[in-house]
N, C-alpha and C positions, 0 to 999 in steps of 0.2 A: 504494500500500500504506500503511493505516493506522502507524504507530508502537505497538511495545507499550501503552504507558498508554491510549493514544487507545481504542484496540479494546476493553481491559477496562472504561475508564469507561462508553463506549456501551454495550456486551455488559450489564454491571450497572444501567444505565438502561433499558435494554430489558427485563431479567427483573422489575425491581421496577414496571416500569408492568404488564406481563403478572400478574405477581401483585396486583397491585390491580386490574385489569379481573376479577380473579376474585373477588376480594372482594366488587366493587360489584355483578358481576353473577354469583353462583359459578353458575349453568348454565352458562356456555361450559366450566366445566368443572370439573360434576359437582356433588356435593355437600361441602361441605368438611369435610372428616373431624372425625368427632362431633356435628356439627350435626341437628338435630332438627326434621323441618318438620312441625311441629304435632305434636298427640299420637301415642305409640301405637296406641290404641286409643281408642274411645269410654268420652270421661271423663262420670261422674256428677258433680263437681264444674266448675264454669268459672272459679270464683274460689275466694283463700280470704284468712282473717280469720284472723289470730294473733293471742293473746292471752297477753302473756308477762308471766309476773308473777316479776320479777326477785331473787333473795334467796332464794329455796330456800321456799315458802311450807309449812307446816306438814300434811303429809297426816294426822298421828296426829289435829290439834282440827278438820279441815274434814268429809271425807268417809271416810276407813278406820275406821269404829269396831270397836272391841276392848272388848265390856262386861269381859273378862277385866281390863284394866286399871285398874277399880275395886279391885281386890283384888291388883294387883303396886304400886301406889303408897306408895310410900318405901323402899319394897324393891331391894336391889342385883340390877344387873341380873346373870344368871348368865354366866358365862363361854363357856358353851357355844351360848350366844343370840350373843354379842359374836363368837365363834370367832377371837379375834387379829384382828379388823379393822383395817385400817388407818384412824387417829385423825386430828384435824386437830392444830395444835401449839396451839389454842385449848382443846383437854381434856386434851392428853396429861399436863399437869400436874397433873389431879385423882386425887385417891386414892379416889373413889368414885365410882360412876356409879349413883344412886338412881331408880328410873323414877317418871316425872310421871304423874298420869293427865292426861284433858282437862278442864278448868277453867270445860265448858260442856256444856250438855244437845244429845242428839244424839234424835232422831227419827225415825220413819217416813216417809216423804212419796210422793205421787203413786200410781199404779196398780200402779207398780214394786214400790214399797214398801221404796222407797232409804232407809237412814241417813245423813242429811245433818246436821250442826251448825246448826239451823235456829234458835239462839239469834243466829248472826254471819254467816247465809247465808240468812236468811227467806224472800228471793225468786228464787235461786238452787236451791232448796227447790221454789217454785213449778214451777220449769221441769222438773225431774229426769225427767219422763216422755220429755224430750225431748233429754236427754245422753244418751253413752256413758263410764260410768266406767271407765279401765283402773288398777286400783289397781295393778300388777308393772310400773311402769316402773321401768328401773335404769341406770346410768350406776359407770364407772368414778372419774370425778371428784370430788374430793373439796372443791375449792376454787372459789370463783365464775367468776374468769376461767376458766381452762382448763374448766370445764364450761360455763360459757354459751356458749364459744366451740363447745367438742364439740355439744353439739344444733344452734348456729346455722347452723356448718360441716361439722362431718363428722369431725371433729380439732381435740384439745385445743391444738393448735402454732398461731399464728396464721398468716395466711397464703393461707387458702383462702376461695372464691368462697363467699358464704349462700348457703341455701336459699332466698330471693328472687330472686338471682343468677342460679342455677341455673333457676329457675321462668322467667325473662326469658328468656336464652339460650333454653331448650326450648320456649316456648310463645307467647313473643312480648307482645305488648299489643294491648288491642281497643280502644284509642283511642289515637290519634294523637296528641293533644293534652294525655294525661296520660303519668305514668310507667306503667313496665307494673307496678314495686315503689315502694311508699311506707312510710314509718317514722314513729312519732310515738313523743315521748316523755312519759311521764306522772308526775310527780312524788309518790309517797305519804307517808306520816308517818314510818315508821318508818326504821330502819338504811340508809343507800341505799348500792350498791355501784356502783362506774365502769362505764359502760357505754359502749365505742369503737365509731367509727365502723363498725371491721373487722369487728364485727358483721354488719352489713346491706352490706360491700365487695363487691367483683367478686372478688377474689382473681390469679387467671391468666386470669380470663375477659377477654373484653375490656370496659372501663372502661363503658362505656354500659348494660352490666346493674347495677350497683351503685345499692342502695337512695336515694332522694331523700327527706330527712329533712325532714319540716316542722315547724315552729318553733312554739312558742306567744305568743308576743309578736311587734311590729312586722311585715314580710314573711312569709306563711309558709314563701316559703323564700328563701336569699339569691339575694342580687343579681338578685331578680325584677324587681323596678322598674328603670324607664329611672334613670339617673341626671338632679339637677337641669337644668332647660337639653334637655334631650334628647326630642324627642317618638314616638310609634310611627312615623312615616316618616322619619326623620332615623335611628331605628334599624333600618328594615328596609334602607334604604340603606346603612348600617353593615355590616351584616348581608352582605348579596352582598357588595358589596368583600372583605370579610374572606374568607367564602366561596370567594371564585377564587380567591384567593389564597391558602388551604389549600389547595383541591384541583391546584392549580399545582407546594405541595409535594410534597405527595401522588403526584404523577405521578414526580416526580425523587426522593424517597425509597422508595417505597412502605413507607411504613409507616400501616397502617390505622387508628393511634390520630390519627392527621392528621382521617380522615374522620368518626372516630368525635366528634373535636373539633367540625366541622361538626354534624352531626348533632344534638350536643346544643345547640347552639346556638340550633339550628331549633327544636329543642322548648320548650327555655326562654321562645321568641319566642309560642309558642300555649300554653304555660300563662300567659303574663300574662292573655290573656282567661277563659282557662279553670277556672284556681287560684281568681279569686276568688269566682268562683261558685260552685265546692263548696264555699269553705268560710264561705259566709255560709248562714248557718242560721236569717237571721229568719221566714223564708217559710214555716218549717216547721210544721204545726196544731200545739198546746198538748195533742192528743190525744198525739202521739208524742212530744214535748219529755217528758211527763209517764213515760213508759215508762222513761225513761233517768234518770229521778231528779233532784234540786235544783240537782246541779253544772252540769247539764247547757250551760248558756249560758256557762260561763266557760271561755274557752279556757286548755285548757292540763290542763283535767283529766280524767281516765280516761274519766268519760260522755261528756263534749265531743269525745273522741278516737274514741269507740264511734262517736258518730252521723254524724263524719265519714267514717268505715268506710265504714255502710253507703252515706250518698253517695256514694262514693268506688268500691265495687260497683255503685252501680248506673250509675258513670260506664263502666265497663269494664277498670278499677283490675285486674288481675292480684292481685296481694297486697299485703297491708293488714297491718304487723305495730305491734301497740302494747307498748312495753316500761312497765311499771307498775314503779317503783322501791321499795323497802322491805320487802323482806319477809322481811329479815336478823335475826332476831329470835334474840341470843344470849343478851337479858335481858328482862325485865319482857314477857314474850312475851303473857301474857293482855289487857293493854291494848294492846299494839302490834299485836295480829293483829285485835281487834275493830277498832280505828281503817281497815286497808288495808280488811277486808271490807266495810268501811261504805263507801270509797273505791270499788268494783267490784263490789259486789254488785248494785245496782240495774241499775245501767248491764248488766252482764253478760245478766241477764235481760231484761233491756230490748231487748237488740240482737237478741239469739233471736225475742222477740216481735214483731221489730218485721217481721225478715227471715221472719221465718212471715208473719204480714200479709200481705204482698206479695207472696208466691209466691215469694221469692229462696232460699229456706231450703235448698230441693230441691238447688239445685244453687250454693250456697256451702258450703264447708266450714271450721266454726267450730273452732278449735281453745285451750283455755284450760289453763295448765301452766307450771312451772318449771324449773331446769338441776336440783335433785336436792331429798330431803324433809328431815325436821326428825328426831330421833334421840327414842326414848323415854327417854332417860336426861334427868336436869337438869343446866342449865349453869348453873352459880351457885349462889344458895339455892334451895333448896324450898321454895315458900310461895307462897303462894295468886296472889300478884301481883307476884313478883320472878322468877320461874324464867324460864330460856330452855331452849332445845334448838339443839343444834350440827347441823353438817350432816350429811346423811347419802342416799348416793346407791345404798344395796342396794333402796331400791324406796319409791317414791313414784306420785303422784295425777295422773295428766291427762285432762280431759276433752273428748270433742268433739260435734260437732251437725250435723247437715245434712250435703249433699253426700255422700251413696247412704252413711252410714252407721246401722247400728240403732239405732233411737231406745230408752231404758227399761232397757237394758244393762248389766252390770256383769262386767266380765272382768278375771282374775287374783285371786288369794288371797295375803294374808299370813301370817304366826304371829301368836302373841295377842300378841306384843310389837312389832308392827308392824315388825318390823326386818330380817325376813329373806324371801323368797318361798317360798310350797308350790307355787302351780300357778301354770302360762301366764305364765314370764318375755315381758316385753316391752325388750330393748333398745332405747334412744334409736335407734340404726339403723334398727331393725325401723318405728319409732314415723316415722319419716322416709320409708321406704320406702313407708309406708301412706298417706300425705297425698300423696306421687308418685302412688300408684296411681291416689288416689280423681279426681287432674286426669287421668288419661288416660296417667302417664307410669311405662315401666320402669325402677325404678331403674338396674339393671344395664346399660340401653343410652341413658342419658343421662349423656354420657362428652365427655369433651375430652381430646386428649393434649397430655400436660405432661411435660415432662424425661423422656422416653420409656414414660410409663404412660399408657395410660388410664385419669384420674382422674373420680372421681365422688362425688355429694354423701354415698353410704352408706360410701365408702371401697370400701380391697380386703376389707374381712372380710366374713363371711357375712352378710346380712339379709335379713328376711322381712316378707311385707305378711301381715298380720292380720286372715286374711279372714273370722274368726271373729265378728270386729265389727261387716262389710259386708253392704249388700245385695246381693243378685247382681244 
């Protein structure tokens, strides 16, 4: 007869290999709750492309136009527009809130016959046959973290899995050798606001779906390189030893982030050959360099970030998300919003054009948009090229492209003050669930339980996919 301790320590050695035989191999039994083999349904998208332009970018000077606001400018804004909103503590100090008009000529463009600001969006302008504008997105947030985090996540609290995260767990990766999520970051002129890791994290997932951030200078990501001294078979040797001796732990703890340790190990080991290839871009014709604008060969910047995109798609890249910094414009907003446009305009159009070319378009879905819009009232002076506009998340501008949705489209309605919605709210939820749908996936049953909920990327509240916008 065993000894008590004895029997318990075996007994808990026994269930934690058992539970990791399930892990490694979850058919012996079953599937493990909330996991997701493959889509729900047949997806019209296979990939997708985010394009996050960080800072709250201005929907009143890009794409909402309102000729009404030739005729409210310097005018306080009324009461009854504002309805006691809640302010940021960056205006609540002003004793007037004067409305700006736009400070740039807005135009017709395409077959659609879209109003675009084709003074600071020329080739953006080009494309519009080929977006879908949802002017009534809206968000509770009023502040950058806590909103960037809300569309990234799902919830202003930090803490939870991205929408990458989420995409990896559900759907996996079609190359072995890449991530199934990648992040780049791209540097603009204007205001820049912190942008953490916990953005693109796992959250409660497990650690191996969390976004792989590439770098614009030296490695594109760390600790790629062997270190000095060290060559690829001195480190695959490395490698297995380490290896057995995780999954050695692994057996006597069962805890999966042991294996998951392993895991990334291995992949790290097949992006050294892999990483540098996508991201060398000399091979590329001077026809497509040209598509993406003058930046395009210096890493590190928003076009250079684009063309690795679509590389990086057609490597088998899951999600591609580029954060563009600057678009915090609480002052001098006419010069700082033409500087980012000039930053992303090209390249934006560019990437459209380029993934039309090639047939990718059909079934990537391109998404370009911020955590919340810019307020018609002015922050500071009013004058021609000192004014800013504070945040404001009762409804603003995202656009998307390809991947089964309608191209030439424009859905939701504003009032003439850009500041409140008449028709077809789209909550950021709603706007989350839709980019789930277009891969194949139901929001609702792409779930993990967590401290006794099953959590998911829309949350517990209501949301809806906006099929108003889609193909069938």
């Amino acid at each position: 007869m065993f000894p008590r301790r004895t029997f318990i320590t075996r007994s808990a050695t026994a269930l934690g290999a058992a539970a990791l035989s399930g892990l490694v191999d979850p058919s012996l039994f079953g599937s493990a709750p909330g996991a997701v083999p493959g889509p729900h349904f047949a997806p019209k998208a296979k990939r997708l492309i985010y394009l996050f332009l960080a800072g709250g970018p201005s929907h009143i000077d890009t794409y909402d136009y309102k000729p009404a606001m030739r005729d409210l400018h310097g005018k306080e804004l009324p009461d009854s527009i504002r309805n006691g909103q809640r302010i940021t503590g960056m205006t609540s100090g002003q004793k007037a809130f004067p409305c700006v008009a736009p400070m740039f000529e807005f135009k017709q463009f395409g077959q659609s016959g879209r109003w675009v600001n084709g003074d600071i969006l020329p080739h953006t302008a080009s494309i519009i046959d080929d977006l879908t504008l949802i002017k009534s997105v809206h968000t509770e947030a009023i502040n950058h973290d806590p909103a960037i985090t809300y569309i990234a996540t799902g919830a202003q609290q930090p803490g939870r899995p991205s929408m990458g995260a989420w995409l990896s767990y559900g759907l996996g990766s079609e190359n072995a050798n890449m991530p199934a999520f990648v992040v780049m970051i791209a540097q603009g002129r204007g205001q820049k606001q912190a942008l953490y890791s916990r953005l693109w994290g796992s959250g409660f997932l497990p650690s191996r779906h969390q976004g792989v951030q590439f770098r614009s200078g030296g490695d594109p990501v760390l600790h790629l390189s062997n270190p000095d001294g060290l060559d690829r078979e001195s480190r695959r040797a490395q490698l297995d030893v380490l290896g057995a001796l995780n999954r050695g732990d692994a057996e006597l703890s069962g805890d999966p982030e042991t294996l998951t340790r392993v895991s990334q190990y291995e992949m790290a080991f097949r992006m050294q050959t892999a990483v540098p290839e996508v991201v060398d871009v000399s091979k590329e014709p001077e026809s497509v360099l040209s598509l993406y604008g003058p930046d395009v060969k210096r890493p590190g910047s928003f076009a250079y970030d684009c063309l690795l995109a679509r590389r990086m798609a057609e490597q088998g890249v899951r999600f591609v998300q580029i954060y563009h910094q600057g678009w915090d414009q609480h002052g001098a907003l006419p010069k700082n919003l033409r500087l980012q446009c000039e930053d992303i305009d090209q390249a934006c159009a560019g990437l459209i054009k380029d993934l039309k070319q090639r047939g990718m378009l059909e079934d990537t879905l391109v998404v370009c948009g911020g955590e919340f819009g810019r307020t018609i009232y002015s922050q500071g002076a009013l004058s021609a090229d000192n004014h800013g506009r504070d945040h404001h998340g009762r409804c603003f501008t995202t656009w998307l492209a390809g991947g089964g949705v309608q191209p030439g489209l424009e859905y939701g309605k504003t009032d003439d003050f850009s500041y409140n919605i008449l028709e077809n709210p789209v909550h950021i939820r709603d706007l989350n669930a839709t980019i789930l749908d277009r891969l194949g996936i139901d929001h609702r049953r792409l779930t993990f339980r967590y401290q006794g909920l099953d959590q998911r990327l829309t949350g517990v509240e209501e949301a809806r996919v906006v099929r108003e916008i889609l193909k069938a």
